[in-house]
C-alpha positions in Angstrom: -4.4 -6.5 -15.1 -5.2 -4.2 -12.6 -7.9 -1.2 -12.8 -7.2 2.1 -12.9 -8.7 3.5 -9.8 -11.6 6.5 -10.1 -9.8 9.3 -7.3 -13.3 10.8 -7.1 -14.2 7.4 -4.9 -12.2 8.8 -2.6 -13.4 12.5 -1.7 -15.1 13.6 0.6 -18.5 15.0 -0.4 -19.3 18.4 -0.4 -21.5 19.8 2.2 -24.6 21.1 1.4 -25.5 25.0 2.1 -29.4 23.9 3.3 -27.8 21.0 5.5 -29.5 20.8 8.8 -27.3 20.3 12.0 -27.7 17.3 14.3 -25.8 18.1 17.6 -27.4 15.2 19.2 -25.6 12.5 16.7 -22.2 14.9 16.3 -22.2 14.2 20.2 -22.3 10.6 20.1 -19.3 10.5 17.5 -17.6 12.6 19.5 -18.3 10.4 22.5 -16.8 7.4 20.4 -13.7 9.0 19.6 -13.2 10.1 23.5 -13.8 6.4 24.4 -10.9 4.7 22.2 -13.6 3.3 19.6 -11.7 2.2 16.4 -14.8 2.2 14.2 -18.2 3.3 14.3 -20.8 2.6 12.7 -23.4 4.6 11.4 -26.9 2.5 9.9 -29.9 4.0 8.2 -32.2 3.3 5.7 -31.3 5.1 2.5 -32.3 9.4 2.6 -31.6 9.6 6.0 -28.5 12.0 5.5 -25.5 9.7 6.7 -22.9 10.8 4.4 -24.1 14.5 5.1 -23.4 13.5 8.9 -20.3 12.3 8.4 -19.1 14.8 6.1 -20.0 17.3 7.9 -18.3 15.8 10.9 -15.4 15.0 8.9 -15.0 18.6 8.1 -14.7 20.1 11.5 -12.9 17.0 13.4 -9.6 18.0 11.9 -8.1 14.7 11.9 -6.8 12.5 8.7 -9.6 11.0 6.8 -9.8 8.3 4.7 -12.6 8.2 3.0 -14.0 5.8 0.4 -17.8 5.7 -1.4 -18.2 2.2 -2.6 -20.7 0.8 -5.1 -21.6 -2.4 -5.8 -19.1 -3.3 -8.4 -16.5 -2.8 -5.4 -18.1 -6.4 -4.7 -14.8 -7.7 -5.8 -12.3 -8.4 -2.9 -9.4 -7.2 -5.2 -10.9 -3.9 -6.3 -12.2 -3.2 -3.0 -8.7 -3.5 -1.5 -7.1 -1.4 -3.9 -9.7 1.1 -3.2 -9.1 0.2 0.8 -5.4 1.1 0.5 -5.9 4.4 -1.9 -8.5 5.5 0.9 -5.6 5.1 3.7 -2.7 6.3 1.6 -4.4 9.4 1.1 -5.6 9.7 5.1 -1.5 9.0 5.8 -0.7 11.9 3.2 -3.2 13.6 4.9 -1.6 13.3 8.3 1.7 15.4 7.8 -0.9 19.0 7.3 -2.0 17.9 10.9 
């Protein structure tokens, strides 16, 4: 039986009024979508702000986005690629605004 899937897992979060801007690490996104990378990867311990950076960046890059927050009970591979496919559904409706 499949799951009914939580649509909050796929918003972006909201940004933060206090949020502190990091030109130096917008920069190297930006120098990753210039190059023709397909993924990029963004690694920190935990409370280092990576969703804020990637919201944030997400917010001005005004581009489809799909966007998923995963926790560990999307451990499963069948939950996970339900989740996968809502997250790029979304992006694709996205994509007719742009």
């Amino acid at each position: 039986m499949s799951e009914a899937l939580l649509q909050t897992k796929l918003y972006i979060p909201p940004l933060r009024p206090n949020l502190v801007p990091r030109p130096q690490l917008t920069e190297r996104l930006n120098q990753g979508l210039q190059q023709g990378c397909t993924l990029t990867l963004i690694s920190a311990p935990a409370g280092f702000s990576k969703t804020a950076l990637v919201a944030s960046y997400v917010a001005d890059c005004g581009m489809p986005i799909a966007w998923l927050s995963l926790d560990k009970d999307d451990n499963r591979e069948e939950r996970f690629l339900n989740y996968l496919i809502a997250a790029l559904q979304a992006a694709n409706k996205m994509r007719r605004y742009f």
